[in-house]
Each structure stands twice: as structure tokens, then as C-alpha cells.
N, C-alpha and C positions, 0 to 999 in steps of 0.2 A: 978447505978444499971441497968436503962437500955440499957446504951452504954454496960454495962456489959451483958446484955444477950443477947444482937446482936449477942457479938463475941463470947458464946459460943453454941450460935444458927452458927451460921457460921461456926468454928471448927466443930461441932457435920456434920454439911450439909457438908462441906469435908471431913472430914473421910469417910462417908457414900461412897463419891464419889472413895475415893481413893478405898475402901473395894470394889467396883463394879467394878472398871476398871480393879482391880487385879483379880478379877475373872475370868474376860475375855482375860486373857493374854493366849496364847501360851502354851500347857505345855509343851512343847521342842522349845524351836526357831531357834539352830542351825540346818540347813538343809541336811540332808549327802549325802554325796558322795556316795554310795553304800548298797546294800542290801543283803548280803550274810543267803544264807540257803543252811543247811546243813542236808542233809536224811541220818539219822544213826539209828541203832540199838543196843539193849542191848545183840541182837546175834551175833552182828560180830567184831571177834576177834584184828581185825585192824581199829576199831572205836575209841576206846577211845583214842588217841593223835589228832583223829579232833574233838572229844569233849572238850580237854583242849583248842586244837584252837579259837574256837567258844566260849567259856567262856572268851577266851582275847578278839577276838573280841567284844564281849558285851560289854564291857568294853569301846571301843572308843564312844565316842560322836558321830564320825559321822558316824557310820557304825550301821545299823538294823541288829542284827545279830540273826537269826531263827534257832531254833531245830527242824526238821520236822521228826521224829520216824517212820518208815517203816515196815510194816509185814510180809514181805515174808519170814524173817529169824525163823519166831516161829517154824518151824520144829525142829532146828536144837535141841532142848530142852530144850529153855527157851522162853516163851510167853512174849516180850517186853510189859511193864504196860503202857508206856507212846504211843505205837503206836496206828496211825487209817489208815481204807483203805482208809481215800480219800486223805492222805498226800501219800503213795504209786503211786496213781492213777494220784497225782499231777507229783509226777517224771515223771511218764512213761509219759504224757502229753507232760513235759519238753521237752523227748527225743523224741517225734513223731514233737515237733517243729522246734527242729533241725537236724530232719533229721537221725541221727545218730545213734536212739537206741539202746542207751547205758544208763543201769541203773543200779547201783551197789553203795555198797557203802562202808567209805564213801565218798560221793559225794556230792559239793558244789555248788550250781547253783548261778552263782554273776549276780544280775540286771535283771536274768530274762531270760539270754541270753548266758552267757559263764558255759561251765561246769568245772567242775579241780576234782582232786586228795582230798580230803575233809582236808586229815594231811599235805598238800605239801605247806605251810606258802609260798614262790618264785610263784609256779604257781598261788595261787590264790589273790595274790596283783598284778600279771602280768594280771587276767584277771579282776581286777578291774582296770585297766588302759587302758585294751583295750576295755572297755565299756562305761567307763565316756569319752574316745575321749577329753583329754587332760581338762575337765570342772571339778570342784571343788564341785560340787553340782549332785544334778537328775535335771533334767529338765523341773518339775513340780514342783511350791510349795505346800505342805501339810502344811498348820496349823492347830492344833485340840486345841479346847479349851471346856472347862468343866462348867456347871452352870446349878444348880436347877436338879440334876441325867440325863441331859442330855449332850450327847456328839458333840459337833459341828464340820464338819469337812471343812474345806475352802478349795476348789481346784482351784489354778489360773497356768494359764501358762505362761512361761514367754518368751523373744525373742529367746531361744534356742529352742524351743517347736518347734516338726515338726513331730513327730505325735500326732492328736489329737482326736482320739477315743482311750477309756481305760475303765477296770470297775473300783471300787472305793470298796475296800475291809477291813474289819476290824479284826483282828485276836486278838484275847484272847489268852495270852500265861503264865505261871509259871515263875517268873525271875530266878528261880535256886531250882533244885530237884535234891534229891543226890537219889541212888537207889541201894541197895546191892542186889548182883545178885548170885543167889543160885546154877543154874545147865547152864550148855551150853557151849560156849565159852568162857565168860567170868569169870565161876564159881569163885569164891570169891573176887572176885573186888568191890571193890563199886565205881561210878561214878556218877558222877556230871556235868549235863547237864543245859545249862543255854540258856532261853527264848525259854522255850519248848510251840511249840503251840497246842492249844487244838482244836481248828474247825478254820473252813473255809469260813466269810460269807460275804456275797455276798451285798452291800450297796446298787449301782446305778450306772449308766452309766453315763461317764464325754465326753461331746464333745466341747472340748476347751474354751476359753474364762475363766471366775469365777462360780465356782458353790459351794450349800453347800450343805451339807447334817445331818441330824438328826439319831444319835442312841440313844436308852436309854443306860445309865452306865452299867447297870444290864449285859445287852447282851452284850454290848464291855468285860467285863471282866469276863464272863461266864466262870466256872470255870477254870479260873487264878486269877491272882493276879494282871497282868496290860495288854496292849496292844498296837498291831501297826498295824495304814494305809498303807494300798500299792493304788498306782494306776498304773497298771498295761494294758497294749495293749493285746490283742487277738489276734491269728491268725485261723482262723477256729473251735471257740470256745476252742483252744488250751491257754494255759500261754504262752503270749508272753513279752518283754522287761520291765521294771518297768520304769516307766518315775515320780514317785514320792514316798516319804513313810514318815513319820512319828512317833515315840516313844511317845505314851500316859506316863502322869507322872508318874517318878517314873525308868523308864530305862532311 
């Protein structure tokens, strides 16, 4: 009996063990390749086959793939339910980064840095190639893991890393919301937009090396249903290049 309660003192202290380390695991560990987001609207008429896009993308493992819902089109005579100004205000940002300003949609911003045509599947796996520069991955690791309503975020760099100032951002986003649409452009369509983000928030500044950071659960998945890291560079308080991101569980 007491060799017997050793071992089920010992099973019970492993379990325990195992039950804690799985906590701490990863909730995505493959790393992606690219970050695609996509500013569309329930006003504009040439939107929805880059919404079915973006729903396939969602889909790949290694691909973060963003709904970013834009305002400018609510004149036209439907008020988009899922848009905000500061996703608008993000575009136009986009375009004062590079230069171009050009904002329209839809339109796909991959990593931060290439724009495309939002429905054009050829152009925008060409500028997912011309941003990843031949590498299989982003060039920061994100791991997030989850314990006790709080969200842990690990940012390390690794030997491809070469720039190393970025913020470290958390987005709450809807995995999939269908939305029938009454008057405008779109008038009796219903559509299906998938990892529509809700806000924009701002963690902490990454300068190289390992860093972590603290969310509460609550606020990562402020009204949505899950979420994803970016770490992302600046240029003159501008959205510049993504050099990391990550899917909270569940995308």
C-alpha cells in the first residue's frame, strides 16, 4: 500500500505537470509566411470576390489573413455595420508610406508593404513573394500563449532580423460574419467576411533581442471571438513593414 501510494502520488504530480506545460504551449506554432489585409466594404460593388479570397486565405495556416472594413463608401447608401475610421485612417497611412496614395478598394496590403488589386489571387501571391524575399517565414518570432485570463506574448528575433524597432500590437477580430445587405451596391447579396477586425491596440515597443508582453484575455478578444499579433516597424509614426504576427487559438 505504500509503494502503492508513491505511484499514485507520482502519476497524480505528473499529470499535474503535464496539465501546466500544456498550458503554456503555443496557441499556433507554425509561424507564417505573410500577412495579408484586406480594406473592403459592404458598399463597394467589386468587393465581394476579395472577400471570398480572404476567406480562403484564412483558411491557410500560414497566412494571417485581416478584414479591415472602411467608411468612406457609406454615402453611397448603405452604412457598412462592420466598418471603423481608424481602419480607413490605417489605409490612408499605408499609402502616405509608400508614397503612392493610392487608396481604394478592394485593396490588399501583404506584410505591411506591397499593395495589389484585393480580388487579383496572381498579383497578390506575387507580392507575397516579393516581400518574404525568398524566406519561408516573417522574420520575427511571435509566440502567444494563454494561462490564468492572461495573454503572453514572446517576441524574439531571429538571424534574418534587420530591422529592429517595431510596435507589438494585438487585434480582436470575428473568425466569420455573414451580413445581408439591404440598399447600395451591394443590395441583396449576403456576404461572408472572415477575421473581421474590431480595434487597433497598441501593446509596446519591441527593440530587438526577447521581449514579452502582458494582455488580459478580455481585451485581446474584445468584441470578437479570437485574435492576432502583428509586430510591425514604423516609419514616421506611419504602418510600416510586419516583421512578425501570430493567430491566438482557434484561427
Amino acid at each position: 500500500m505504500f509503494h502503492g501510494g508513491i505511484m499514485v502520488s507520482q502519476l497524480k504530480a505528473t499529470l499535474a505537470a503535464l496539465a501546466f506545460a500544456a498550458s503554456l504551449q503555443p496557441a499556433w506554432a507554425e509561424p507564417p509566411r505573410a500577412v495579408v489585409e484586406l480594406f473592403t466594404s459592404q458598399g463597394c460593388s467589386s468587393c465581394p470576390p476579395a472577400d471570398q479570397l480572404l476567406v480562403e486565405y484564412s483558411r491557410q495556416p500560414d497566412i494571417v489573413a485581416l478584414s479591415l472594413p472602411v467608411n468612406y463608401w457609406d454615402y453611397l447608401g448603405w452604412k457598412d455595420t462592420l466598418a471603423h475610421v481608424s481602419f480607413t485612417e490605417r489605409q490612408k497611412a499605408y499609402a502616405h508610406s509608400r508614397n503612392d496614395r493610392q487608396v481604394f478598394t478592394p485593396q490588399i496590403i501583404v506584410n505591411g508593404k506591397k499593395s495589389s488589386i484585393g480580388s487579383d489571387r496572381a498579383k497578390v501571391e506575387k507580392a507575397i513573394q516579393v516581400t518574404t524575399k525568398g524566406r519561408s517565414t516573417l522574420p520575427v518570432n511571435v509566440i502567444i500563449t494563454e494561462r490564468d485570463g492572461t495573454v503572453t506574448i514572446a517576441v524574439e528575433e531571429t538571424p534574418d532580423t534587420t530591422q529592429r524597432e517595431a510596435e507589438v500590437w494585438i487585434l480582436p477580430v470575428l473568425k466569420s460574419q455573414t451580413v445581408p445587405i439591404e440598399r447600395g451596391e451591394n443590395k441583396g447579396k449576403t456576404i461572408t467576411y472572415a477575421n473581421v477586425v474590431r480595434s487597433l491596440n497598441r501593446v509596446g515597443e519591441w527593440r530587438g533581442g526577447s521581449a514579452r508582453f502582458e494582455v488580459p484575455l478580455d481585451m485581446a478578444r474584445k468584441d470578437g471571438d479570437a485574435y492576432v499579433v502583428l509586430v510591425q516597424g514604423t516609419d514616421a509614426t506611419r504602418p510600416g513593414i510586419i516583421l512578425g504576427a501570430a493567430k491566438g487559438p482557434g484561427l
